[in-house]
C-alpha positions as CSV (number, residue, x, y, z in Angstrom):
1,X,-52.9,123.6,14.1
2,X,-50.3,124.7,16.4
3,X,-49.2,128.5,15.9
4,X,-45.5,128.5,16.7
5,X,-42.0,125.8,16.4
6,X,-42.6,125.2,19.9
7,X,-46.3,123.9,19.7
8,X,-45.8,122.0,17.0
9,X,-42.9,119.8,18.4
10,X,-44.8,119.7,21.8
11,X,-47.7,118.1,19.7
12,X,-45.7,115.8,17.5
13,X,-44.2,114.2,20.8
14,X,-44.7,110.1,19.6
15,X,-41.7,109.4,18.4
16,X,-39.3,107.7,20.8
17,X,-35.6,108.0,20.8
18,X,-33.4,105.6,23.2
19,X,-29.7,105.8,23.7
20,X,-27.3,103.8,26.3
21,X,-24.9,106.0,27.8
22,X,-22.5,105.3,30.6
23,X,-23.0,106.2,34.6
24,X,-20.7,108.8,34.4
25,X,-22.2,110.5,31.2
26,X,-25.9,109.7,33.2
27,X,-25.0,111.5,35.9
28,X,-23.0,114.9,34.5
29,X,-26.6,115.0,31.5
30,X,-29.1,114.9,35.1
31,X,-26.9,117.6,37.0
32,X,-27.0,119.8,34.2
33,X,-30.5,119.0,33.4
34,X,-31.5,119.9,37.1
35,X,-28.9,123.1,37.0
36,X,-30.6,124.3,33.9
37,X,-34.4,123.5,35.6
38,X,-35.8,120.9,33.2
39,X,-35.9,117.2,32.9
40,X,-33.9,114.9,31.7
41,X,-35.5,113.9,28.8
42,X,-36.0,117.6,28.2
43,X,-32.8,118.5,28.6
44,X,-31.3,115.9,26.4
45,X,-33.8,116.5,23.2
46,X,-33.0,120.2,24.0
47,X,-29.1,120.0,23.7
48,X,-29.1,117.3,20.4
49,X,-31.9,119.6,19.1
50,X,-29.3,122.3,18.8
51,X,-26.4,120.4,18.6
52,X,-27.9,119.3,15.2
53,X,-29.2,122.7,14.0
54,X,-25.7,123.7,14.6
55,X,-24.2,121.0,12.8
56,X,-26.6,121.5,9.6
57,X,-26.3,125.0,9.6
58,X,-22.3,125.1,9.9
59,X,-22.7,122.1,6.7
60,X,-25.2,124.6,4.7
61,X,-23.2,127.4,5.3
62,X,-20.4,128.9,3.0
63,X,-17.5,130.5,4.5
64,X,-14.9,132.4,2.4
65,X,-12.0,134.5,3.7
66,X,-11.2,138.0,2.7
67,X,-9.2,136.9,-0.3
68,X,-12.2,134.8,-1.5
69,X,-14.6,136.9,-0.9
70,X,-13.3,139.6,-2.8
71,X,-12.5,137.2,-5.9
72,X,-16.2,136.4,-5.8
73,X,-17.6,139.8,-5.7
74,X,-15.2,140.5,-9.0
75,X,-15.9,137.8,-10.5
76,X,-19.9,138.6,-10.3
77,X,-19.5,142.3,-11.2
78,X,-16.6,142.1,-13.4
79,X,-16.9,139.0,-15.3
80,X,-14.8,137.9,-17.5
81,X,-15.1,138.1,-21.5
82,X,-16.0,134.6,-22.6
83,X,-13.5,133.2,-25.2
84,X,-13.9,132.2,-28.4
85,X,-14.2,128.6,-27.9
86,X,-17.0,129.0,-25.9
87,X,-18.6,131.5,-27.9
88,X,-18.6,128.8,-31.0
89,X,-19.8,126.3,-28.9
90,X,-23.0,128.2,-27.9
91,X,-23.5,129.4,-31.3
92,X,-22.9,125.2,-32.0
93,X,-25.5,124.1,-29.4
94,X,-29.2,123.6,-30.4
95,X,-32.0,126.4,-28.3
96,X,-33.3,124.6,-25.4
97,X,-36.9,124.6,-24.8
98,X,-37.7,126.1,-21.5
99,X,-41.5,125.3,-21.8
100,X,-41.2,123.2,-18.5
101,X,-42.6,120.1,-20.1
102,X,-39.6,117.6,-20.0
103,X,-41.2,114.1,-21.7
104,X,-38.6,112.0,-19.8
105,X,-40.1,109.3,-18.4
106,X,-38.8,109.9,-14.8
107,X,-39.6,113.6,-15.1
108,X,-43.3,112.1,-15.7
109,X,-43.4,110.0,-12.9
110,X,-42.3,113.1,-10.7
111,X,-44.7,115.5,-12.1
112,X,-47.3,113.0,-11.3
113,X,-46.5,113.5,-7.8
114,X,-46.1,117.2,-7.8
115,X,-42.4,117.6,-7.7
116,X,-41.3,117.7,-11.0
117,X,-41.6,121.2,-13.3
């Protein structure tokens, strides 16, 4: 079992991935590859690696501006008075059961498989 990120994507290493690039792009990808002492291939999984991570990250990750941020941290510790409309409606709505033990069919299917609560 490999101990760290590294081991384990240097012993997961049979997946191939091909891609046709021009000369030009070719030759820029091997001088920086040989600048930054690794391969080619090496250099290339490197740089999409953390091109990707990047581009996940900046996707996963919420960015608010001063203005936003401040309205959020009101909002959260000053919240406002709920009105009566929605006070009648959740004196109006029937208690949920929070037991866990949904009998919908596709909530069944999922348990089954160990993903479903």
């Amino acid at each position: 079992m490999p101990n760290t990120a590294a081991e384990a994507v240097e012993s997961d290493r049979g997946a191939r991935l091909e891609a046709r690039v021009s000369r030009t792009q070719k030759a820029l990808l091997q001088r920086a590859a040989a600048l930054s002492g690794r391969t080619l291939s090496e250099f290339v999984v490197a740089s999409a690696h953390e091109a990707a991570t990047k581009v996940i990250q900046d996707h996963d990750t919420i960015r608010l501006s001063r203005a936003e941020q401040t309205a959020f941290v009101k909002a959260v510790l000053d919240p406002l008075v709920p009105g009566a409309r929605l006070r009648k409606a959740a004196r109006l709505r029937p208690p949920q059961r929070s037991t866990g033990t949904s009998t919908s069919r596709p909530c069944r299917q999922i348990r089954a498989a160990g993903t479903c609560r």
